[in-house]
VOBA-857049 format. One record per residue: y, z, x negated of N, C-alpha, C, O in turn; residue in three letters. Coordinates in nm, 3 decimals. Each point is the difference from the previous one (the first is absolute). Last residue first. Layout:
// residues N
<<Y; Z; X>; <Y; Z; X>; <Y; Z; X>; <Y; Z; X>; ALA>
...
END
This chain:
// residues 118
<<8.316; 10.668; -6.213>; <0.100; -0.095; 0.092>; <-0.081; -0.055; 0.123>; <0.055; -0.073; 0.082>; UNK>
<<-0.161; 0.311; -0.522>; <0.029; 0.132; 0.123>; <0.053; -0.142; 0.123>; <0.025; 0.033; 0.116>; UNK>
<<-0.175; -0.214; -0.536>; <-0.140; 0.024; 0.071>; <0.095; 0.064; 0.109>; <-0.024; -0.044; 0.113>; UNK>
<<0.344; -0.085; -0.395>; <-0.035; -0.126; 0.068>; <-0.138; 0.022; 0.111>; <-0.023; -0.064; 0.102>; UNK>
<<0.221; 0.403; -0.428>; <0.122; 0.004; 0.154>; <-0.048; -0.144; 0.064>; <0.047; -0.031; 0.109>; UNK>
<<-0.351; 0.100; -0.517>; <-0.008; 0.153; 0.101>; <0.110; -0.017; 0.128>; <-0.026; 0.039; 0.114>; UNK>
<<0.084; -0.390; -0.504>; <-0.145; 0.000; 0.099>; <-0.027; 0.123; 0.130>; <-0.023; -0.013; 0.121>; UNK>
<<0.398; 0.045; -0.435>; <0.035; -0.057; 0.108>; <-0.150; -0.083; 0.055>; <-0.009; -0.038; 0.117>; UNK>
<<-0.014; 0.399; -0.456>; <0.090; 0.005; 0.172>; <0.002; -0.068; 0.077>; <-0.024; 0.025; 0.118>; UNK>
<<-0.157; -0.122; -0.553>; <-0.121; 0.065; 0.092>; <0.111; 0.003; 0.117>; <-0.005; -0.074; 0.098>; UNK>
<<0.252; -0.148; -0.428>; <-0.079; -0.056; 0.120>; <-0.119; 0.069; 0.065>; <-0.061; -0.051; 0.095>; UNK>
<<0.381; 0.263; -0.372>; <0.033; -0.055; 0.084>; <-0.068; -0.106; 0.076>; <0.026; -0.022; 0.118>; UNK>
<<-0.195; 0.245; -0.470>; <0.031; 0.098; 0.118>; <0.023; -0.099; 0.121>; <-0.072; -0.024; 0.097>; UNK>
<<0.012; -0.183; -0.501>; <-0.099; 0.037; 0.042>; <0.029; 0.082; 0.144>; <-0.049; -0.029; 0.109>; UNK>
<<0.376; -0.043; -0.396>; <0.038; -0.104; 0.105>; <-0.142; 0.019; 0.083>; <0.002; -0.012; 0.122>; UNK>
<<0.103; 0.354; -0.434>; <0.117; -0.060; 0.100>; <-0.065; -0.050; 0.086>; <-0.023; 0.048; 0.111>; UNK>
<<-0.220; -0.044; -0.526>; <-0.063; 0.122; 0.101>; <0.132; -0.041; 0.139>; <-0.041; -0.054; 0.103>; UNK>
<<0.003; -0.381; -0.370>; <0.021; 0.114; -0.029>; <-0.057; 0.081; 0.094>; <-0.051; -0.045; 0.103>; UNK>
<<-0.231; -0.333; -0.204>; <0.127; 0.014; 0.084>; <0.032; 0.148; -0.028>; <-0.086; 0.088; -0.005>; UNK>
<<-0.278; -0.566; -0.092>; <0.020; 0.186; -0.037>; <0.153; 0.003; -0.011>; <0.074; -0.076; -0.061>; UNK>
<<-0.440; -0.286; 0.317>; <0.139; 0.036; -0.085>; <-0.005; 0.126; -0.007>; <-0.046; 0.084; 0.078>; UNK>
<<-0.328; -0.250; 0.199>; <-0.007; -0.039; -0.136>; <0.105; 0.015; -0.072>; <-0.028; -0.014; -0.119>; UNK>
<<-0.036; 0.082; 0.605>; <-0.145; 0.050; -0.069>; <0.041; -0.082; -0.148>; <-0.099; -0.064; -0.034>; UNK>
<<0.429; -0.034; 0.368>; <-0.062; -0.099; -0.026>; <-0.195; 0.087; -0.100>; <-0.098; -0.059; -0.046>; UNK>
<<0.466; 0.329; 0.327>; <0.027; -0.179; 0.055>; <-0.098; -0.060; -0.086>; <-0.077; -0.058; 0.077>; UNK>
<<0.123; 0.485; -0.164>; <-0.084; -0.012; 0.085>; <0.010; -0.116; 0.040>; <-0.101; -0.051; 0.049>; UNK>
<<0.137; 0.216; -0.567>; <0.095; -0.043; 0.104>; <-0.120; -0.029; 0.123>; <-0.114; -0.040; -0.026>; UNK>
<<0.095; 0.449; -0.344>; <-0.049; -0.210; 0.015>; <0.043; 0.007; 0.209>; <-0.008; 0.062; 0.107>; UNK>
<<0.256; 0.280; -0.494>; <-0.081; -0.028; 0.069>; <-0.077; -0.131; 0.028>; <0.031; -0.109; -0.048>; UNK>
<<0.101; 0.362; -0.427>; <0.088; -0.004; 0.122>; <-0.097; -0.060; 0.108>; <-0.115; -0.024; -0.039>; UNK>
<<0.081; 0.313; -0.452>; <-0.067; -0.087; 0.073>; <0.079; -0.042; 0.140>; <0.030; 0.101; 0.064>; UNK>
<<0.251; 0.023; -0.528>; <-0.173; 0.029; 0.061>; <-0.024; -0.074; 0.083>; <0.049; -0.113; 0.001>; UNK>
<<0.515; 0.173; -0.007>; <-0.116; -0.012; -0.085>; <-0.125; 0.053; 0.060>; <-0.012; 0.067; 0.102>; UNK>
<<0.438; -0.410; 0.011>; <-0.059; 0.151; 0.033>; <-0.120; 0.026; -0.126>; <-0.059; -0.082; -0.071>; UNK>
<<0.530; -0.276; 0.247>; <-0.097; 0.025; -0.112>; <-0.069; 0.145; 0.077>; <0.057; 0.074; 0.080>; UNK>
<<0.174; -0.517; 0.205>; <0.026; 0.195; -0.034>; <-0.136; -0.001; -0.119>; <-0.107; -0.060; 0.008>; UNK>
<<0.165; -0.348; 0.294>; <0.039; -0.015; -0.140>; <0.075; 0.160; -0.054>; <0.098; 0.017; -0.072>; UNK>
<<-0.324; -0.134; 0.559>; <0.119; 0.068; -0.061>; <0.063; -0.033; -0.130>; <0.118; 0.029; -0.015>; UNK>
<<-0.531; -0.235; 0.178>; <0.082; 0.004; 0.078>; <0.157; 0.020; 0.000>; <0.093; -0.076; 0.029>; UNK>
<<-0.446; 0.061; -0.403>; <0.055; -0.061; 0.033>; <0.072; -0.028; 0.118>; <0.080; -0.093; -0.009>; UNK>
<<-0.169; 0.453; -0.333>; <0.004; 0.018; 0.126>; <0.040; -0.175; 0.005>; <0.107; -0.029; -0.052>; UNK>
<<-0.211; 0.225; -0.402>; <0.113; -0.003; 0.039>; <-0.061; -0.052; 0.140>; <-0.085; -0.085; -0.029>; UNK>
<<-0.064; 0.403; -0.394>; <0.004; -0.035; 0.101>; <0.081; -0.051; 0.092>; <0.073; 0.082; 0.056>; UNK>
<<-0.213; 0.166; -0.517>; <0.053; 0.030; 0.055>; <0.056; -0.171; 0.074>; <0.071; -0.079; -0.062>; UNK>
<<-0.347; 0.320; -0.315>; <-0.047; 0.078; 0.114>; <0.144; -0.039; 0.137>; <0.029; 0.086; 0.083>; UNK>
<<-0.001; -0.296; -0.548>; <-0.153; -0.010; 0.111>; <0.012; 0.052; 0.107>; <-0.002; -0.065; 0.105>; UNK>
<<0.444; -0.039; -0.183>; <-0.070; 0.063; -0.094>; <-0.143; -0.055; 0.022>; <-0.022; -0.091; 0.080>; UNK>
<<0.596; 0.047; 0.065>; <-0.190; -0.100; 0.008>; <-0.005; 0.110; -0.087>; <0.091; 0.057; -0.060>; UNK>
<<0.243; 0.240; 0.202>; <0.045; -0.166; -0.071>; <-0.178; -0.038; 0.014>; <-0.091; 0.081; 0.013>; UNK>
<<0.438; 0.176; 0.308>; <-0.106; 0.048; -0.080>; <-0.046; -0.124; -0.060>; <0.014; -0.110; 0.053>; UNK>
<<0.527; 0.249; 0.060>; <-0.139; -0.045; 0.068>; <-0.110; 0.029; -0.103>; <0.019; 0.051; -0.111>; UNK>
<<0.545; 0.041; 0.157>; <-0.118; 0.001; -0.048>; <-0.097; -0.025; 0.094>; <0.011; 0.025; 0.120>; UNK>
<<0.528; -0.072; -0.257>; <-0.065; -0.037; 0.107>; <-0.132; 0.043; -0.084>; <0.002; -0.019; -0.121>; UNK>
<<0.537; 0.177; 0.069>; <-0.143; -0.080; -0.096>; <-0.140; -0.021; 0.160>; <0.000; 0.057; 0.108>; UNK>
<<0.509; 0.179; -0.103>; <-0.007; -0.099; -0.112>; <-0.095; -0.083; -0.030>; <0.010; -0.097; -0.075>; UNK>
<<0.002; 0.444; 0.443>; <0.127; -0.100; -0.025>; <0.006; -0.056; -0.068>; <0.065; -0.098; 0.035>; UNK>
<<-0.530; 0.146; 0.147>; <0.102; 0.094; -0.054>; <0.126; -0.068; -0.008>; <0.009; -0.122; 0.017>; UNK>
<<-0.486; -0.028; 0.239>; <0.140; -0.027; -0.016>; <0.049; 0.107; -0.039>; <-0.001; 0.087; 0.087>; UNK>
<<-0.562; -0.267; -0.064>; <0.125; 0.133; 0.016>; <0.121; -0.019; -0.076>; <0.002; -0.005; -0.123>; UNK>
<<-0.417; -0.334; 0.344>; <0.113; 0.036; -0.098>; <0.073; 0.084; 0.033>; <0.076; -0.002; 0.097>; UNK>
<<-0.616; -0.029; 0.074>; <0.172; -0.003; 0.020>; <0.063; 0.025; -0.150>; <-0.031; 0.074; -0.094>; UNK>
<<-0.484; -0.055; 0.159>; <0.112; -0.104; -0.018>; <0.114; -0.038; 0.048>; <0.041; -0.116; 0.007>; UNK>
<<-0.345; 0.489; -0.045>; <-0.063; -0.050; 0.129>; <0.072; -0.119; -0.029>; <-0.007; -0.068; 0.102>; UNK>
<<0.095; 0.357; -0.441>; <-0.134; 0.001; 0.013>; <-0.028; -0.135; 0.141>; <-0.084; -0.089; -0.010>; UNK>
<<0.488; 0.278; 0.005>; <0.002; -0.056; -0.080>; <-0.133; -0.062; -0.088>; <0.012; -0.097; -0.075>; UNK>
<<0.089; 0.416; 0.374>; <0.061; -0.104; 0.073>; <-0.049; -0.123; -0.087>; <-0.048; -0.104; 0.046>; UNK>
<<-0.068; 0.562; -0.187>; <-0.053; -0.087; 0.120>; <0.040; -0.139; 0.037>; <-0.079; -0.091; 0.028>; UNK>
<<0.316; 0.333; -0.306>; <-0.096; -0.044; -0.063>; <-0.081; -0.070; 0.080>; <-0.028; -0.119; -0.011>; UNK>
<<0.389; 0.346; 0.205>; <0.028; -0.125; -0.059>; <-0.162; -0.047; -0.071>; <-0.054; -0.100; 0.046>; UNK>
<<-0.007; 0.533; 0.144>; <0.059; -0.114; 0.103>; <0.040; -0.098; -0.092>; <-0.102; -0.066; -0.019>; UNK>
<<0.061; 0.395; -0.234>; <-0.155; -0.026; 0.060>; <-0.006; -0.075; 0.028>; <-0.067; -0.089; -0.053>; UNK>
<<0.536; 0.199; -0.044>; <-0.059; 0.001; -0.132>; <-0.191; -0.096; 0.061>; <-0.041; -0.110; -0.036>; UNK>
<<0.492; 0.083; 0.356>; <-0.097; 0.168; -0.055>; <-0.083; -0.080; -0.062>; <-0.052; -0.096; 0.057>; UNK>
<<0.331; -0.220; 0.191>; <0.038; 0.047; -0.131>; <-0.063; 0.112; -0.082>; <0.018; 0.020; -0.120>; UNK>
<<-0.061; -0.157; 0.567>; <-0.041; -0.098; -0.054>; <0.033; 0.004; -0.132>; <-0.056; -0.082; -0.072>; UNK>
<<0.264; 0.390; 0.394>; <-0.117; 0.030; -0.057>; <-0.107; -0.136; -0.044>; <-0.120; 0.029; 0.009>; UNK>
<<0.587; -0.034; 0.068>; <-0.015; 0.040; -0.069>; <-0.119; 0.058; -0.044>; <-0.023; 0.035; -0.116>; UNK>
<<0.205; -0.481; 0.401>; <-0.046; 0.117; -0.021>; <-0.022; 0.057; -0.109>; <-0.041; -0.074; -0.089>; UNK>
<<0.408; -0.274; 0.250>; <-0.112; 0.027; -0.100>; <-0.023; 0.127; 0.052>; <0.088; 0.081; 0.027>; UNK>
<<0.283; -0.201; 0.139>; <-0.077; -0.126; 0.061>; <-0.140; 0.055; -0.119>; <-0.100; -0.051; 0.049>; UNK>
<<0.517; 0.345; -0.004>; <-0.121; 0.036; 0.120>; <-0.113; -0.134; 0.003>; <-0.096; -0.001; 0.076>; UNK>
<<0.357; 0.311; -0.458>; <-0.014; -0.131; 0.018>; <-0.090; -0.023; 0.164>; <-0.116; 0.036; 0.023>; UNK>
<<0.353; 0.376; -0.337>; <-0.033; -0.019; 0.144>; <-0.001; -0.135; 0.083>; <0.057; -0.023; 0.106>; UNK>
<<-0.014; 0.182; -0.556>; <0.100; -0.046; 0.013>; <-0.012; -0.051; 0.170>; <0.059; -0.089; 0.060>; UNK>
<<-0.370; 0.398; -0.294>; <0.179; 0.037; -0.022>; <0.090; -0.106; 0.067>; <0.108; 0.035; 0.048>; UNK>
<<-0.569; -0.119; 0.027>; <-0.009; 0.099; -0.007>; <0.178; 0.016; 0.005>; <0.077; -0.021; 0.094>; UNK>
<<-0.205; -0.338; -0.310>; <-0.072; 0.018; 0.181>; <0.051; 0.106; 0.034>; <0.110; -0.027; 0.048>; UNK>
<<-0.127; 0.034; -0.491>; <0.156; -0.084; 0.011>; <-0.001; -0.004; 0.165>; <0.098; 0.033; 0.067>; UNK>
<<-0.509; 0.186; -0.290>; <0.114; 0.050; 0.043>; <0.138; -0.017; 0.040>; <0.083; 0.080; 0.044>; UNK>
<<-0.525; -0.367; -0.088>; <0.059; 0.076; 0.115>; <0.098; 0.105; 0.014>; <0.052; 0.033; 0.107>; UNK>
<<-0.142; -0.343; -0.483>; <0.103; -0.030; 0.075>; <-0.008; 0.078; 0.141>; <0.095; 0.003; 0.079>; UNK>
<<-0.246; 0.165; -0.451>; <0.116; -0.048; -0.025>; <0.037; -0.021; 0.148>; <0.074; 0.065; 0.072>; UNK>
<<-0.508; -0.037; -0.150>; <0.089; 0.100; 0.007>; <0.151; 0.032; -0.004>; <0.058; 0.101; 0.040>; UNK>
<<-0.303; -0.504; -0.128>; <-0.033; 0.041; 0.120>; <0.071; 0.117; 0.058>; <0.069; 0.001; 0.102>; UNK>
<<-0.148; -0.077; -0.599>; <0.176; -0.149; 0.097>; <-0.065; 0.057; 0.170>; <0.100; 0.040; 0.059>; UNK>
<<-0.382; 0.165; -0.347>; <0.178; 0.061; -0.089>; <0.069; -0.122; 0.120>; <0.104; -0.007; 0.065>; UNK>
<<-0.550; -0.099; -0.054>; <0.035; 0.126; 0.097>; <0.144; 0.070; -0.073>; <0.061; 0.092; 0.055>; UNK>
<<-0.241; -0.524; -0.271>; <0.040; 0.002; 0.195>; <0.022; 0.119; 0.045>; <0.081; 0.009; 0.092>; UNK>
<<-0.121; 0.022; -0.556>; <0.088; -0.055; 0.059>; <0.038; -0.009; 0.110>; <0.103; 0.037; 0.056>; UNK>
<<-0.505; 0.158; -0.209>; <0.085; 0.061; 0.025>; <0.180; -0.064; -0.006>; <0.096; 0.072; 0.026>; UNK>
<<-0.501; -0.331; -0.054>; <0.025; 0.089; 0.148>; <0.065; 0.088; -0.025>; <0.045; 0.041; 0.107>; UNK>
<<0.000; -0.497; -0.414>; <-0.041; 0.122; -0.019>; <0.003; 0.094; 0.182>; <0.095; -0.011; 0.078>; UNK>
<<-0.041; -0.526; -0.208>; <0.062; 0.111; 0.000>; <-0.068; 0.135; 0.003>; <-0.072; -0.005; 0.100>; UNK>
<<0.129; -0.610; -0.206>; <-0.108; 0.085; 0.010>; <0.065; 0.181; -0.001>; <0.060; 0.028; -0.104>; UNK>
<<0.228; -0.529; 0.305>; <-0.061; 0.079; -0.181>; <-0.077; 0.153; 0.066>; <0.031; 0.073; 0.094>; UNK>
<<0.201; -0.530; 0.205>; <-0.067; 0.074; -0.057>; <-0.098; 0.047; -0.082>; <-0.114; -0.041; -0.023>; UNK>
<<0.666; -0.210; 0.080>; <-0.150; 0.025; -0.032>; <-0.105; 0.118; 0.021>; <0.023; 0.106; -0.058>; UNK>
<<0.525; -0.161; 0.080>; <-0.092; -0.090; 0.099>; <-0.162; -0.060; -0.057>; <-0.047; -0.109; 0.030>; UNK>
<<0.413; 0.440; -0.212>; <-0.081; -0.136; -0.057>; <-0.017; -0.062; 0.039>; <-0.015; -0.108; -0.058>; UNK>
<<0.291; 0.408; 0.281>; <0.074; -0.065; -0.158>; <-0.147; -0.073; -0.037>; <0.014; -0.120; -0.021>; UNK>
<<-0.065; 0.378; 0.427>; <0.089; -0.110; 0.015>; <0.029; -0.096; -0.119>; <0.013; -0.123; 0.003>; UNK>
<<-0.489; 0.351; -0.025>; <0.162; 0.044; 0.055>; <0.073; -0.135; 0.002>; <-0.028; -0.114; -0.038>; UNK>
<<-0.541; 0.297; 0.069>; <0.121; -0.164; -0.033>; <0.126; 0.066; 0.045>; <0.018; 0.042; 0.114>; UNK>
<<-0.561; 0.174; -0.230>; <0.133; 0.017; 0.052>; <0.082; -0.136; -0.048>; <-0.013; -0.073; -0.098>; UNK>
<<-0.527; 0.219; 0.152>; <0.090; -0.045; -0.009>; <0.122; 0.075; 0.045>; <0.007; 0.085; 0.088>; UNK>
<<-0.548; 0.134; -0.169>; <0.140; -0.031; 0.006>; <0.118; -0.071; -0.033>; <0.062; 0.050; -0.094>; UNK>
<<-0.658; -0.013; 0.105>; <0.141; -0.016; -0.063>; <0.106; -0.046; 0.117>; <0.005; -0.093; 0.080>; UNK>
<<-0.497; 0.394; -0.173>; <0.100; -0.052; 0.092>; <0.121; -0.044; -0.082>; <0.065; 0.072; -0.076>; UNK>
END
């Protein structure tokens, strides 16, 4: 798995170590935390939880540096969503032939399932 980070001062992203992301994660849920920020959640910041997030292709916002999960092989970009994920993701039900993040996969079993209950 590779890890990006881009801070404000380079505006590039350069290749990062996980125990970076989780030293700046930690960080910043405790700034959450102490400085009793109410628009950010703080449990999107627990060490597991971010990784997750971050695995599924969200950019995780610290105060200084932005990280995401960088192309690799094993690693997958959603053309609906343009969200990176990794492994195998779903085949899309609209057309039986696109491979679609696990997300968006969901999201259209549902909304087939709230279109059959109708």
């Amino acid at each position: 798995m590779k890890i990006l980070m881009k801070s404000e001062k380079t505006k590039k992203w350069n290749e990062t170590t996980l125990e970076n992301f989780n030293s700046a994660v930690e960080i910043t849920r405790d700034i959450i935390i102490e400085m009793n920020i109410t628009d950010r959640n703080a449990e999107e910041y627990e060490k597991g939880y971010a990784l997750g997030l971050l695995k599924s292709g969200r950019i995780i916002d610290t105060p200084v540096m932005l990280f995401k999960l960088g192309e690799d092989r094993d690693t997958n970009k959603c053309p609906k969503c343009d969200n990176l994920y990794i492994g195998m993701g779903a085949l899309s039900r609209r057309d039986n032939k696109t491979n679609i993040c696990p997300d968006c996969g969901m999201r259209e079993a549902i909304e087939d399932i709230q279109k059959f209950n109708k």
